[in-house]
MARSE-127711 format. One record per residue: residue in one letter; x, y, z of N, C-alpha, C in turn. Coordinates in nm, 2 decimals, padded with zeros to 4 digits. Example, Ala and Ser with C-alpha at 12.3 -4.5 7.8 and 13.67 -1.06 7.14 Angstrom:
BEGIN
+------+--------+---------+--------+---------+----------+--------+--------+---------+--------+
| resn | n_east | n_north |   n_up | ca_east | ca_north |  ca_up | c_east | c_north |   c_up |
+------+--------+---------+--------+---------+----------+--------+--------+---------+--------+
|    a |  01.32 |  -00.57 |  00.78 |   01.23 |   -00.45 |  00.78 |  01.32 |  -00.33 |  00.78 |
|    s |  01.28 |  -00.22 |  00.71 |   01.37 |   -00.11 |  00.71 |  01.29 |   00.00 |  00.79 |
+------+--------+---------+--------+---------+----------+--------+--------+---------+--------+
end
This chain:
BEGIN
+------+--------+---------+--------+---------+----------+--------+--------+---------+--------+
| resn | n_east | n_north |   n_up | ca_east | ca_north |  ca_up | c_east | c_north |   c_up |
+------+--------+---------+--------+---------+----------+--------+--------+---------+--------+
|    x |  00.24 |  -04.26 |  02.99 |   00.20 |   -04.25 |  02.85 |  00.07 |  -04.16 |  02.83 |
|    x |  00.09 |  -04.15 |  02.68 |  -00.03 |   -03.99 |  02.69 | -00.13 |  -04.06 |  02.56 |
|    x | -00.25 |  -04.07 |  02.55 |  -00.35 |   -04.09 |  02.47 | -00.29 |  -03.94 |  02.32 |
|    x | -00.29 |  -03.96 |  02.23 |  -00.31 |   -03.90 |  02.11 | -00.42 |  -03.98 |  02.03 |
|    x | -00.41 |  -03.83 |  01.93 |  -00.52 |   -03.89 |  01.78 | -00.45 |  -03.83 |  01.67 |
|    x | -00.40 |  -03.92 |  01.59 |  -00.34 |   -03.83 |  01.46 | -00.42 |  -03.84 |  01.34 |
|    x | -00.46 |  -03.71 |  01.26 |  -00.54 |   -03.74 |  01.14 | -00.40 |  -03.71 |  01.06 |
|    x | -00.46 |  -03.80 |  00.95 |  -00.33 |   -03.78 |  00.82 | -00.47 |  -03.76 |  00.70 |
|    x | -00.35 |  -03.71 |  00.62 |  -00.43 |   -03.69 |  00.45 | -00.34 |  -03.70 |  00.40 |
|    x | -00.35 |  -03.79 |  00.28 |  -00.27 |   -03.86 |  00.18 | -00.35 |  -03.78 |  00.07 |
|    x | -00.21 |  -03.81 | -00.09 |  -00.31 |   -03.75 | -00.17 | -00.38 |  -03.80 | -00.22 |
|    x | -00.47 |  -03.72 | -00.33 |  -00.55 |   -03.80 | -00.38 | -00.54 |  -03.89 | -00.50 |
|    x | -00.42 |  -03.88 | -00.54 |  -00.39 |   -04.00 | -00.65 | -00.30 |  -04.08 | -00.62 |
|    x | -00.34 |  -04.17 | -00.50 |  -00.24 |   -04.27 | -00.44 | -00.42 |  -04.38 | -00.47 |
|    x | -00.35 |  -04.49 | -00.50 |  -00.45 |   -04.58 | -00.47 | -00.48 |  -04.61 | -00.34 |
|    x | -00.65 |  -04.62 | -00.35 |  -00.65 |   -04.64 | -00.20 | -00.60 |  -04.75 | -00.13 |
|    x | -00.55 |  -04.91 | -00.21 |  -00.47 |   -04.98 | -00.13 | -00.30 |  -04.93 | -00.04 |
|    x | -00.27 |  -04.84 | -00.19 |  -00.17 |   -04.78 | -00.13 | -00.13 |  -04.74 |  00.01 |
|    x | -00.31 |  -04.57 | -00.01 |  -00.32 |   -04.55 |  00.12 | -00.30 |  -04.63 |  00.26 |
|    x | -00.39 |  -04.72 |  00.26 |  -00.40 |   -04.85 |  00.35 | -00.25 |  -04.91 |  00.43 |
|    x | -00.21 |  -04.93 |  00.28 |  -00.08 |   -05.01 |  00.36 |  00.01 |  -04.85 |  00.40 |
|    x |  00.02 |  -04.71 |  00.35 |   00.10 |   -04.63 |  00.47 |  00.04 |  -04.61 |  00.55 |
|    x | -00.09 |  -04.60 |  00.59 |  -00.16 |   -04.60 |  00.74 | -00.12 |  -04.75 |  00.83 |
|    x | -00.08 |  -04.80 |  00.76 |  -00.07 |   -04.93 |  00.81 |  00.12 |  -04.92 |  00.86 |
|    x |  00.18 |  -04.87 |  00.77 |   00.35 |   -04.84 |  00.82 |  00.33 |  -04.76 |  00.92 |
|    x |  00.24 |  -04.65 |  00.92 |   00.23 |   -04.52 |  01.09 |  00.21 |  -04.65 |  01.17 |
|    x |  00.11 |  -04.72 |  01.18 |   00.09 |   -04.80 |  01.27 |  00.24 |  -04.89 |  01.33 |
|    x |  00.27 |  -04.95 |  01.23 |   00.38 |   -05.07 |  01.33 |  00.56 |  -04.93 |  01.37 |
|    x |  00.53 |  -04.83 |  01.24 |   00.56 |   -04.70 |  01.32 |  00.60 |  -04.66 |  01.49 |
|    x |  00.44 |  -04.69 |  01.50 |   00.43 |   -04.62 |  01.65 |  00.46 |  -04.77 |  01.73 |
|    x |  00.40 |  -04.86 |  01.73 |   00.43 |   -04.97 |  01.76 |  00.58 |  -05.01 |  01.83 |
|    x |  00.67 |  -04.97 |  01.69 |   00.80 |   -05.03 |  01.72 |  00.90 |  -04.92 |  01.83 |
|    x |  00.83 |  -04.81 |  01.85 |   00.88 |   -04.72 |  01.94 |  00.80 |  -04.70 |  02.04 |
|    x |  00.76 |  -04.84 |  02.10 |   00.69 |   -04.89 |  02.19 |  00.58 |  -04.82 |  02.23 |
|    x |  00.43 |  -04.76 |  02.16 |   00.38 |   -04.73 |  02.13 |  00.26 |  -04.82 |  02.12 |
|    x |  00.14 |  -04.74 |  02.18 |   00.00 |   -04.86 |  02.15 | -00.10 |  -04.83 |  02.08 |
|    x | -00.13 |  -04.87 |  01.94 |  -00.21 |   -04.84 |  01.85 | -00.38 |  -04.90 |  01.91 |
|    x | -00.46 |  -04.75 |  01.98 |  -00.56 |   -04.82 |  02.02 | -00.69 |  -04.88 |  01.91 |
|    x | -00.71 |  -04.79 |  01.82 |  -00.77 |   -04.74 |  01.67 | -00.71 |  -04.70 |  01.55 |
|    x | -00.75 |  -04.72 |  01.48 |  -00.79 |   -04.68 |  01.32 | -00.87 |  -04.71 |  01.28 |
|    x | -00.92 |  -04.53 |  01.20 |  -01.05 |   -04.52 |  01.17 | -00.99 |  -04.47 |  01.00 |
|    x | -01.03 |  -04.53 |  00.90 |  -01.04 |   -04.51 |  00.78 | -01.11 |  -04.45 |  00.68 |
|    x | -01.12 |  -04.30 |  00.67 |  -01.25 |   -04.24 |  00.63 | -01.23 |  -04.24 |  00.48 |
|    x | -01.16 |  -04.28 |  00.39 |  -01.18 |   -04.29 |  00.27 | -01.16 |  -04.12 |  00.18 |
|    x | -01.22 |  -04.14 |  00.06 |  -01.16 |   -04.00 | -00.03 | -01.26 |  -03.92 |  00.00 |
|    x | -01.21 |  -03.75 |  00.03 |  -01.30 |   -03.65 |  00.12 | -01.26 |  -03.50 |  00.00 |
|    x | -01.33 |  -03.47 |  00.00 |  -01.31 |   -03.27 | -00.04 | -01.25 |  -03.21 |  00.05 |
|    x | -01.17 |  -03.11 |  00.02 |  -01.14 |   -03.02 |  00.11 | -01.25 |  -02.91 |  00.11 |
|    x | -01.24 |  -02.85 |  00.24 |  -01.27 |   -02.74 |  00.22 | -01.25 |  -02.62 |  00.18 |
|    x | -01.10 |  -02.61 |  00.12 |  -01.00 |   -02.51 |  00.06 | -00.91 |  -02.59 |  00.01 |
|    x | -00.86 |  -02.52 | -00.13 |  -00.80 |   -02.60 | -00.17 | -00.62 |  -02.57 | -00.10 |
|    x | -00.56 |  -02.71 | -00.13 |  -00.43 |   -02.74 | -00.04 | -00.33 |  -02.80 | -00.16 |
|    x | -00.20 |  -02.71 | -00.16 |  -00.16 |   -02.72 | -00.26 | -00.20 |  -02.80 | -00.40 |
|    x | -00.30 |  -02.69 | -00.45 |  -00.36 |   -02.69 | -00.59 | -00.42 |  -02.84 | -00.62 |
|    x | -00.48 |  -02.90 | -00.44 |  -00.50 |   -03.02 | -00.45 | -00.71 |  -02.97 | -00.38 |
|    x | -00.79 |  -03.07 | -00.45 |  -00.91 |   -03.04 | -00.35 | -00.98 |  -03.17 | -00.29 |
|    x | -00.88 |  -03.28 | -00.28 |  -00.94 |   -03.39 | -00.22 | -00.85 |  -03.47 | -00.13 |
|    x | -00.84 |  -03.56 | -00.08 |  -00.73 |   -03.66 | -00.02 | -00.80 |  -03.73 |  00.05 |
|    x | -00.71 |  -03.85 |  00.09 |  -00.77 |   -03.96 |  00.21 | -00.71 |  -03.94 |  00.31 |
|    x | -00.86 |  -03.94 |  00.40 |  -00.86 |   -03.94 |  00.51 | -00.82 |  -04.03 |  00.63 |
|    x | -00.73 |  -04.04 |  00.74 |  -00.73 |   -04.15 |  00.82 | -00.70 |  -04.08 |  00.95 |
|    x | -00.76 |  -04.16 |  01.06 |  -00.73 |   -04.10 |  01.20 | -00.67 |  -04.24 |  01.30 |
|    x | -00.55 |  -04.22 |  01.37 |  -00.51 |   -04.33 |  01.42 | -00.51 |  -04.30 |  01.60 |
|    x | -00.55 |  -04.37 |  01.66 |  -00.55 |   -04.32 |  01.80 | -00.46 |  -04.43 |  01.86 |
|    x | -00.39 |  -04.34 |  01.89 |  -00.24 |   -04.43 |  01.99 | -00.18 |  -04.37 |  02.11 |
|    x | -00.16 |  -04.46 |  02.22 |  -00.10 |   -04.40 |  02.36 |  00.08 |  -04.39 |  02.33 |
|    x |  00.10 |  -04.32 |  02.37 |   00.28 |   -04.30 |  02.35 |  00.34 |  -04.18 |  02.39 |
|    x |  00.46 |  -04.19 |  02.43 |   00.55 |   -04.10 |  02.50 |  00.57 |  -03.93 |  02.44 |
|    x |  00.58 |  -03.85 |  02.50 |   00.63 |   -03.69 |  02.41 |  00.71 |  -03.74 |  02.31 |
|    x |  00.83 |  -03.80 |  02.30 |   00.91 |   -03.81 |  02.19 |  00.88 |  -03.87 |  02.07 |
|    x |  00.78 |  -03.99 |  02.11 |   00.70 |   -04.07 |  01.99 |  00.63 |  -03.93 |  01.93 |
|    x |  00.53 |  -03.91 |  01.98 |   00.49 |   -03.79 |  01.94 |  00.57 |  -03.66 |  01.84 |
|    x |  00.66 |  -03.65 |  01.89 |   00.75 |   -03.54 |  01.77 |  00.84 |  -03.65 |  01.71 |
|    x |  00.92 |  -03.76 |  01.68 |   00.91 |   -03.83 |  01.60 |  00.81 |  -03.86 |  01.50 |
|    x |  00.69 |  -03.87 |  01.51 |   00.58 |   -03.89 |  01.40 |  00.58 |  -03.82 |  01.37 |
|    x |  00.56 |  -03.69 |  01.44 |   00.54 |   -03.58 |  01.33 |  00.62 |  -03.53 |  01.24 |
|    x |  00.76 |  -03.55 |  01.28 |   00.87 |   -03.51 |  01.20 |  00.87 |  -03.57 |  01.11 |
|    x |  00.83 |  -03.69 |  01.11 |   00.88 |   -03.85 |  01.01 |  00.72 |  -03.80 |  00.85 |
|    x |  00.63 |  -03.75 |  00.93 |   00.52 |   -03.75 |  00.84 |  00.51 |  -03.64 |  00.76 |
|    x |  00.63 |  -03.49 |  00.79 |   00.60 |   -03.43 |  00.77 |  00.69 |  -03.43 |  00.62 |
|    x |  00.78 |  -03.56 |  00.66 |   00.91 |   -03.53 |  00.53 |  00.85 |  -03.65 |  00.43 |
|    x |  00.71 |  -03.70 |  00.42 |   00.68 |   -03.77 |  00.33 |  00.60 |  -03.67 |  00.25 |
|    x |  00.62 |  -03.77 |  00.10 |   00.56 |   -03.67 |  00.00 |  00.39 |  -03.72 | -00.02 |
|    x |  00.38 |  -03.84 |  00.02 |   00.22 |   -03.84 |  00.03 |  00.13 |  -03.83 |  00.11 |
|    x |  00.16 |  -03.75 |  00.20 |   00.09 |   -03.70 |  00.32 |  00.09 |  -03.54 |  00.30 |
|    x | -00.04 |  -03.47 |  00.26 |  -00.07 |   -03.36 |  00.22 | -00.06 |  -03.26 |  00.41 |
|    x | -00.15 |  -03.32 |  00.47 |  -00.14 |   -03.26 |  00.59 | -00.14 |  -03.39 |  00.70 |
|    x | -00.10 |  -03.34 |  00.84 |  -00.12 |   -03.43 |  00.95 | -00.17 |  -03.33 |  01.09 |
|    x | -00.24 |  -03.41 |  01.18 |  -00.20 |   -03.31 |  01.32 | -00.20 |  -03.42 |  01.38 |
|    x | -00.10 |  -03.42 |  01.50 |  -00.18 |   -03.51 |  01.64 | -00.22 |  -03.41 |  01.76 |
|    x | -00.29 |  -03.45 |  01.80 |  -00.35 |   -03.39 |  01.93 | -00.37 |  -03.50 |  02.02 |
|    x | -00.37 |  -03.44 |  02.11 |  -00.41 |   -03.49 |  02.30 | -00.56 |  -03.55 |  02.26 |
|    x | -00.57 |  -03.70 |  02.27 |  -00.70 |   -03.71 |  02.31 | -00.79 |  -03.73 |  02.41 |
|    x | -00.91 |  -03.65 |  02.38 |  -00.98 |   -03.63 |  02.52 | -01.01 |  -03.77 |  02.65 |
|    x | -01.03 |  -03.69 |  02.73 |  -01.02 |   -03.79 |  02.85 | -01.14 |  -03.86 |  02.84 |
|    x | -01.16 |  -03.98 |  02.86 |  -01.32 |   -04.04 |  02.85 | -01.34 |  -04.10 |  03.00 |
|    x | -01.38 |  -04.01 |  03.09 |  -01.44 |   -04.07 |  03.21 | -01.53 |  -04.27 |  03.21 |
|    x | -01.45 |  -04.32 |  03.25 |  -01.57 |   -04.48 |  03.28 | -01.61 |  -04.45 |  03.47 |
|    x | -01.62 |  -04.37 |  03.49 |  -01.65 |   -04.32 |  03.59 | -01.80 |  -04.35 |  03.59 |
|    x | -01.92 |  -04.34 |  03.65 |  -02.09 |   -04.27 |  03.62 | -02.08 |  -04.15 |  03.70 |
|    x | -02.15 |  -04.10 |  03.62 |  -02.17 |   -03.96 |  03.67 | -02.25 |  -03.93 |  03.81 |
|    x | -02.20 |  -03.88 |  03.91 |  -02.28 |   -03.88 |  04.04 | -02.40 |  -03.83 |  04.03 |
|    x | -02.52 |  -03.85 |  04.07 |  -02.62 |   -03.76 |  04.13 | -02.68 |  -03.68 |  04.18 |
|    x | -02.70 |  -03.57 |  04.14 |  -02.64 |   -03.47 |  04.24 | -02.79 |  -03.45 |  04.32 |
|    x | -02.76 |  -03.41 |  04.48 |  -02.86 |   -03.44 |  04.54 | -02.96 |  -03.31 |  04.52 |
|    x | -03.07 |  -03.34 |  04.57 |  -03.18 |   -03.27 |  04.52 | -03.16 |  -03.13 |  04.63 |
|    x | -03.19 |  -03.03 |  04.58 |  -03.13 |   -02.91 |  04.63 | -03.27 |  -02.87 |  04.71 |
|    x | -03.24 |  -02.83 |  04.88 |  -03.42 |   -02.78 |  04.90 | -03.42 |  -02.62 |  04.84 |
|    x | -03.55 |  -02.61 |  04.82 |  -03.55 |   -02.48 |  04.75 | -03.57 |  -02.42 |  04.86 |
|    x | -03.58 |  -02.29 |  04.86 |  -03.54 |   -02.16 |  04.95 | -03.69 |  -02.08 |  05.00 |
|    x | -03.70 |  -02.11 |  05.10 |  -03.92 |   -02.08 |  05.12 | -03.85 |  -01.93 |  05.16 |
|    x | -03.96 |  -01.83 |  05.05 |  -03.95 |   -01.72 |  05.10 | -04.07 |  -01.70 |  05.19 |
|    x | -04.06 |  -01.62 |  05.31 |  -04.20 |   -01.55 |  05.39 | -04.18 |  -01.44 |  05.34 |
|    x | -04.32 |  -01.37 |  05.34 |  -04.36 |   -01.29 |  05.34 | -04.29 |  -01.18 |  05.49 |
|    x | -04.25 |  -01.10 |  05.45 |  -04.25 |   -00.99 |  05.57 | -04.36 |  -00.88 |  05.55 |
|    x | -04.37 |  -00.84 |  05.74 |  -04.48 |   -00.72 |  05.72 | -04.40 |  -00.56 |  05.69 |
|    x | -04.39 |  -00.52 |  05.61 |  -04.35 |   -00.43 |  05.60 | -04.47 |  -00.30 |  05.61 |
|    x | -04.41 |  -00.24 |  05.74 |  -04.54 |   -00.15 |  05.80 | -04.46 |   00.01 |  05.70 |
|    x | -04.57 |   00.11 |  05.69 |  -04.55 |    00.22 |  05.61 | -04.57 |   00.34 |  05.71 |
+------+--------+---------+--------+---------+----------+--------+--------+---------+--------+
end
């Protein structure tokens, strides 16, 4: 299984309970195609930075879930044929080392001598 992060934008004249409960359908979504919803993050109503079809705001939501390649193109296909979902991406999310970072040993510095350089 592969870590993703999907942001979605809904429009902007959906109530925001609305919103809520279809971030809430991606969720049991991913779930029921045995899928692990690790997050949702709910950023609320945002500006664009350009306008998107003749729209300049939407809600914001990012859901971070582990699941298979085919979950993966299932969502997106499924998200792409709703009408309240302005845009979506998922992407690979980054790796988070629980590792500590080693220390790297102290390097000896490099003694130059002097040479005699005769003329």
């Amino acid at each position: 299984m592969r870590s993703y992060e999907l942001m979605v934008i809904h429009r902007y004249d959906m109530a925001e309970p609305d919103v809520r409960k279809s971030v809430a359908e991606i969720e049991k979504a991913i779930t029921d195609r045995d899928g692990i919803v690790k997050d949702t993050d709910f950023w609320g109503k945002r500006r664009f930075a350009y306008e998107i079809n003749h729209m300049n705001e939407g809600f914001y939501s990012v859901v971070t879930f582990d699941g298979d390649v085919e979950l993966q193109e299932t969502l997106s296909r499924s998200l792409s044929l709703l009408d309240s979902v302005v845009r979506h991406k998922i992407v690979l999310a980054p790796k988070i080392s629980t590792k500590p970072k080693r220390e790297r040993a102290a390097k000896p510095e490099a003694s130059v001598e002097p040479t005699n350089v005769s003329q």
